[in-house]
C-alpha positions in Angstrom: 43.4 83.5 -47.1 41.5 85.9 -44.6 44.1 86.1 -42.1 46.5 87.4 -44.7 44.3 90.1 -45.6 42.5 88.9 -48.8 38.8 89.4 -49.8 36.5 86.7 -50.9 34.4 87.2 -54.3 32.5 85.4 -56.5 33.3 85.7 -60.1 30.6 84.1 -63.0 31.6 80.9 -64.9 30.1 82.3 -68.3 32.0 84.9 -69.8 31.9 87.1 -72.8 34.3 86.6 -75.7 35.7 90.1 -76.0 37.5 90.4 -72.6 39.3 87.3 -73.7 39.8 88.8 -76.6 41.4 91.4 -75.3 43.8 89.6 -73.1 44.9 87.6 -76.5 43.7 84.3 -74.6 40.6 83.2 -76.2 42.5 81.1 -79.0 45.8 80.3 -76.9 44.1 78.5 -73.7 46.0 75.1 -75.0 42.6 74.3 -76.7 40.9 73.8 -73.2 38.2 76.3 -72.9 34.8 75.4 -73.8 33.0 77.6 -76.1 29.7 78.4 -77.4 27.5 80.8 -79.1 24.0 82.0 -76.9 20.7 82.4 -78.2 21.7 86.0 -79.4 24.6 84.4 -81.4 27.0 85.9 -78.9 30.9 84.2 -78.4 30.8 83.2 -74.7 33.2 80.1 -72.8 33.1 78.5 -69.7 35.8 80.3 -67.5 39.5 77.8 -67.3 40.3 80.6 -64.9 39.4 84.3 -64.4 42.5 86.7 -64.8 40.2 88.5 -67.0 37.3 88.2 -64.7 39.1 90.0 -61.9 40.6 92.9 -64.0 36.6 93.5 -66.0 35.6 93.3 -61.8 37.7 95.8 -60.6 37.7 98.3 -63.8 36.7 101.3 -62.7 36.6 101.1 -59.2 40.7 100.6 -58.5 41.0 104.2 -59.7 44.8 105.2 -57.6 47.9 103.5 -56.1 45.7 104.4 -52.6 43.8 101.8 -54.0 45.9 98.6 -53.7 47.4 96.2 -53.0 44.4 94.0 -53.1 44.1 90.3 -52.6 40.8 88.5 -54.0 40.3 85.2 -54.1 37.1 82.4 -54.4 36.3 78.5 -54.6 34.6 77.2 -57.1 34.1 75.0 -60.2 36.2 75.3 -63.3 35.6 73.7 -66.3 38.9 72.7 -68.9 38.3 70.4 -72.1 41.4 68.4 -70.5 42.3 65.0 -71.4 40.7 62.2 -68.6 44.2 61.0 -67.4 45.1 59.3 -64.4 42.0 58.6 -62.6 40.1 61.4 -61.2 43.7 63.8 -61.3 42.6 65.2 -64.8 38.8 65.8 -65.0 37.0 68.6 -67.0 35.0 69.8 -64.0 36.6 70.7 -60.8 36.9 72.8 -57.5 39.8 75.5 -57.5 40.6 77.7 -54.9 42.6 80.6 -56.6 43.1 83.8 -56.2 44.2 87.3 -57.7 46.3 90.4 -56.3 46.9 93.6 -58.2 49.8 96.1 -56.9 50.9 99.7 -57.6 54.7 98.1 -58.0 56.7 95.1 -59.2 57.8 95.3 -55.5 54.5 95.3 -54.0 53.7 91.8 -55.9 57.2 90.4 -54.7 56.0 91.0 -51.1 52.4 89.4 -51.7 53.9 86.9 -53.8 55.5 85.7 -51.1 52.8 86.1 -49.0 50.8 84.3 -50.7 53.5 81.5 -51.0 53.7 81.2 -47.5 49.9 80.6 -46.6 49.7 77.9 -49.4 52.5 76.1 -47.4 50.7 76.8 -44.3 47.8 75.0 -45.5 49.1 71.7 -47.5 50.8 71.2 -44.0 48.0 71.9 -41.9 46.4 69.2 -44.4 49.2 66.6 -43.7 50.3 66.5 -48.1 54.0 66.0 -48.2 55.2 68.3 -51.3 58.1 70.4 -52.7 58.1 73.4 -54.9 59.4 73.6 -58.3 60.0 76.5 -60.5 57.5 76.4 -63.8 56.7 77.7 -67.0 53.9 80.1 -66.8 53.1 79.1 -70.5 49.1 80.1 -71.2 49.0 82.1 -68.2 51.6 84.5 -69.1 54.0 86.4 -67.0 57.5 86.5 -66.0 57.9 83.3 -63.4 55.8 80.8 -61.8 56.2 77.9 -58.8 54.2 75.1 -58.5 53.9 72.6 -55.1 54.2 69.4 -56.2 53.3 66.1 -54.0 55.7 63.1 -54.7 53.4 60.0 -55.5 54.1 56.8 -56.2 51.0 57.3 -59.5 50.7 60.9 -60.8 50.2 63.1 -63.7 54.2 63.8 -63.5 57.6 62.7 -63.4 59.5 64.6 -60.3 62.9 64.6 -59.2 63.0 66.1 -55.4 64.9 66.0 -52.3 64.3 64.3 -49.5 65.8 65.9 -46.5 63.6 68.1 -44.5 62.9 71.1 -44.7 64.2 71.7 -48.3 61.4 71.3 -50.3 63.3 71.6 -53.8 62.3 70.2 -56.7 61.6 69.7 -60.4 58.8 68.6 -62.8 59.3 66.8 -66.6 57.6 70.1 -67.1 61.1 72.5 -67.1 63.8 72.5 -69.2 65.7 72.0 -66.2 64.2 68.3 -65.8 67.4 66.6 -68.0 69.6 68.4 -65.0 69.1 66.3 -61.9 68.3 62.7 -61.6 67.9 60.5 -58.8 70.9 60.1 -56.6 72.2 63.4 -57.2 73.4 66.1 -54.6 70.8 68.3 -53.9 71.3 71.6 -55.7 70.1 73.5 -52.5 70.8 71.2 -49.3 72.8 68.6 -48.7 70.0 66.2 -49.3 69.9 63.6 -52.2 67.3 63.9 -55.2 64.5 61.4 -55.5 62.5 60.2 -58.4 59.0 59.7 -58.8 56.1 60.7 -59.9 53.8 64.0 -58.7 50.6 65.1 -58.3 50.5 69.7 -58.5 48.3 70.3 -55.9 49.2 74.3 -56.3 50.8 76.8 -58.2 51.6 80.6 -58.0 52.5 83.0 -61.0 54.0 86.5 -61.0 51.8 87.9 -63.4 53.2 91.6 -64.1 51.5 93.8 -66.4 50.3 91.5 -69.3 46.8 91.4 -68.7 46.9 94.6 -67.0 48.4 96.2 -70.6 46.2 94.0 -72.7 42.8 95.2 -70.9 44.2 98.9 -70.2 43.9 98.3 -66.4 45.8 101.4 -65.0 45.9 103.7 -61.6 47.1 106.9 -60.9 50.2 106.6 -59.5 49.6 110.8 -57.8 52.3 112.5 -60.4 49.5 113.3 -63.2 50.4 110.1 -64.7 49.3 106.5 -64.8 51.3 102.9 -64.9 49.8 99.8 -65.8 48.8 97.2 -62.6 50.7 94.7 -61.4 48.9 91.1 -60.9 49.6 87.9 -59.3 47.7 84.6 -59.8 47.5 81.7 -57.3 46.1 78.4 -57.4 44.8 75.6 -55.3 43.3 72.4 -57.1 40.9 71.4 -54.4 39.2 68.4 -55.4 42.7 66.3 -56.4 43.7 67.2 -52.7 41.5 64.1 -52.1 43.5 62.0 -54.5 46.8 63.2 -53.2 46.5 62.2 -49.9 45.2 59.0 -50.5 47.9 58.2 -52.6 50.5 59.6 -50.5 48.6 57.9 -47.1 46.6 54.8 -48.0 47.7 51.1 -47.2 46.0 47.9 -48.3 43.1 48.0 -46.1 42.1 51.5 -47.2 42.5 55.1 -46.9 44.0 56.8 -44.6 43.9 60.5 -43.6 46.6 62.2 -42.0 46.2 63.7 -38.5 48.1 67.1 -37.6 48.3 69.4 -35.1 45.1 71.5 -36.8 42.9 68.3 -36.9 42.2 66.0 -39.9 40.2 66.1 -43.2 39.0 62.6 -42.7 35.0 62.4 -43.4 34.8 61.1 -39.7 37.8 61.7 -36.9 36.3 58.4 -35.2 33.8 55.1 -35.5 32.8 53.9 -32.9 32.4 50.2 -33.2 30.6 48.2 -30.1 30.2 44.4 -29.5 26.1 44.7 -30.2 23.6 47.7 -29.6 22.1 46.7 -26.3 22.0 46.6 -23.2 24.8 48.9 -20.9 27.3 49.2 -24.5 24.0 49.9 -26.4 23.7 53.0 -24.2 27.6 53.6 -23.7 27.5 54.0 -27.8 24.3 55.5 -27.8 26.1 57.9 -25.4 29.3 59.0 -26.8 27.2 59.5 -30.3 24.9 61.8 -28.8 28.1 63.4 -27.5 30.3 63.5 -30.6 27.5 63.4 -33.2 29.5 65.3 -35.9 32.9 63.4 -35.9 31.8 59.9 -34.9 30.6 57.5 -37.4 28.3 54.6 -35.6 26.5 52.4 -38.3 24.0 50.3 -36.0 23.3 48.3 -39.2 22.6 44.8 -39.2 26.7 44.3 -40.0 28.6 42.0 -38.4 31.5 44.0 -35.9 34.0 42.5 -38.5 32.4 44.4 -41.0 32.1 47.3 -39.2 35.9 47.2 -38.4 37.0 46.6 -41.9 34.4 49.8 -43.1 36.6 51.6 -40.7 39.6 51.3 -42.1 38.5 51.3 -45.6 37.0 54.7 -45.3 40.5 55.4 -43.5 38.8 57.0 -40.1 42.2 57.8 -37.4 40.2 56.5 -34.6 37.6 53.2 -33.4 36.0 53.5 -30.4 35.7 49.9 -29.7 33.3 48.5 -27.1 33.9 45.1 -26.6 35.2 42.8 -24.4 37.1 45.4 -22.8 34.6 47.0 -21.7 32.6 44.2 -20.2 35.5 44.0 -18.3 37.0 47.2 -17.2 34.3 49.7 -18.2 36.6 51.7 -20.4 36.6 52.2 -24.3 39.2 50.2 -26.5 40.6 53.5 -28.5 42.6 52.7 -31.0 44.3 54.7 -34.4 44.0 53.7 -37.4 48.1 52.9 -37.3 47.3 50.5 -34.6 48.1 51.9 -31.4 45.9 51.2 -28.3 44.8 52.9 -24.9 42.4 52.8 -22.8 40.0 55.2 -21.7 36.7 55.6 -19.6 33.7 56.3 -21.7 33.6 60.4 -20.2 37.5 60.7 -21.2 36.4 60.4 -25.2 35.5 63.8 -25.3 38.3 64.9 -24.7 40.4 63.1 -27.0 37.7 63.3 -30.0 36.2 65.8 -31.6 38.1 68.4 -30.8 40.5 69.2 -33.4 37.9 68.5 -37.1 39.1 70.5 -40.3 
């Protein structure tokens, strides 16, 4: 989000009534939002999302056109009275990542729009999630159009129809009345790929916004002709904590998780465990060793667990990478490395540095 020129902010979770009011979305948030009344009998809710956050923020100090574009975005909790559905997909308290951008003209929120767009692709692959993107009702949000990325899953909170040739990334939630218009087995509309079913996880969505909150909550500029024109606003979304569930779903196997490793590095909670035959003696202070090395991205329980153990709380947790120290090593006097989709090599124990640690997300 930095390096495509937005600012980071930090918007409050409890917000006053009237600015919801005034954007006609206190009683039409799909009965989601929590509500209450403070000690001074005052209408306040816990904040599904902050369009009218960002336009009370920047009220009075985006004055002209000269002003904008601007892009603001933050990461933080949300809270929605949703349904608990599908595990921990649906959950009334959660980590977004979204983000606002307000614009002189329509065209000035196509180009940041897609700017926007782009990034969000940028970072599901730098995560390793496989997804399409599927056009969407903006419903509650309001607006004129809205795209959501989607992550096919074998369990999710959707039914999706998507192609599976690569690049084209087209597809189409139970969500649009265009759902009834593809079915698996059929030509891709885009491509000449074939359309899929399953089920999806959204992992991200984007709306084109245009001047409805911006005419609701009088949020206007100069435009340098003695007159003024209501702002344009985009809204963009990442939900950050189902991230975790998508790629487990999308990447996990019967002995665990497993986390996807790209170019960028990996989001597993470790990149490696090293696992050695005991802890003394010359692999005692070989482990000892490459942990005082690699501290942050190796895992080395010294435990009283058997090295079975060990190996199976390996792959459970999903880490890409054992450092074994074993018989191997008794032998040769290199470390057994080995990825968590079983392939092998063999390294000596001051070549691990440069083969872990280097690439963490």
């Amino acid at each position: 989000m930095d390096a495509i020129g937005a600012q980071a902010v930090s918007l409050p979770q409890l917000q006053y009534r009237p600015h919801w009011e005034q954007s006609g979305r206190w009683a039409n948030f799909e009965g989601e939002m929590f509500t209450f009344e403070n000690r001074d009998a005052r209408e306040m809710c816990l904040a599904p999302s902050h369009e009218e956050g960002i336009v009370h923020l920047v009220d009075g100090y985006v004055r002209s056109y000269d002003d904008l574009p601007l892009l603001l975005y933050q990461v933080g909790t949300k809270h929605r009275d949703d349904h608990a559905r599908n595990g921990l997909l649906r959950t009334k308290e959660f980590t977004m990542k979204d983000a606002y951008s307000l614009h002189a003209t329509a065209e000035s929120l196509e180009t940041w729009y897609r700017r926007v767009r782009d990034a969000y692709e940028r970072i599901f692959d730098t995560l390793g999630v496989e997804f399409v993107i599927a056009d969407a009702e903006n419903n509650v949000m309001g607006g004129s159009a809205s795209e959501e990325f989607v992550a096919p899953v074998k369990d999710g909170s959707c039914e999706l129809v998507a192609c599976t040739s690569d690049p084209c990334r087209f597809g189409v939630t139970d969500e649009h009345v265009e759902f009834e218009q593809s079915a698996d087995g059929d030509d891709c509309p885009r491509c000449d790929g074939t359309l899929t079913a399953s089920e999806g996880i959204e992992i991200g969505h984007v709306f084109k916004l245009g001047t409805c909150y911006s005419d609701a909550m009088r949020l206007t500029v100069d435009t340098g002709n003695n007159s003024s024109r209501p702002v344009e606003m985009g809204s963009y979304g990442i939900g950050v904590t189902r991230l975790i569930q998508t790629l487990i779903e999308q990447h996990a196997d019967s002995n665990g998780c497993r986390w996807p490793v790209t170019d960028a590095g990996t989001v597993a909670p470790y990149e490696a465990a090293i696992l050695p035959l005991h802890h003394d003696g010359e692999i005692g202070e070989v482990a000892d060793r490459l942990h005082e090395d690699l501290e942050e991205s190796l895992l080395f329980d010294d435990e009283m667990q058997s090295v079975g153990e060990c190996f199976a709380e390996s792959d459970l947790l999903g880490i890409p990478v054992k450092l074994i120290l074993g018989d191997c090593f008794r032998e040769t006097g290199q470390v057994e490395v080995e990825t968590r989709d079983g392939e092998t090599r063999y390294l000596d124990p001051e070549e691990v540095s440069a083969v872990v640690g280097q690439n963490p997300l």
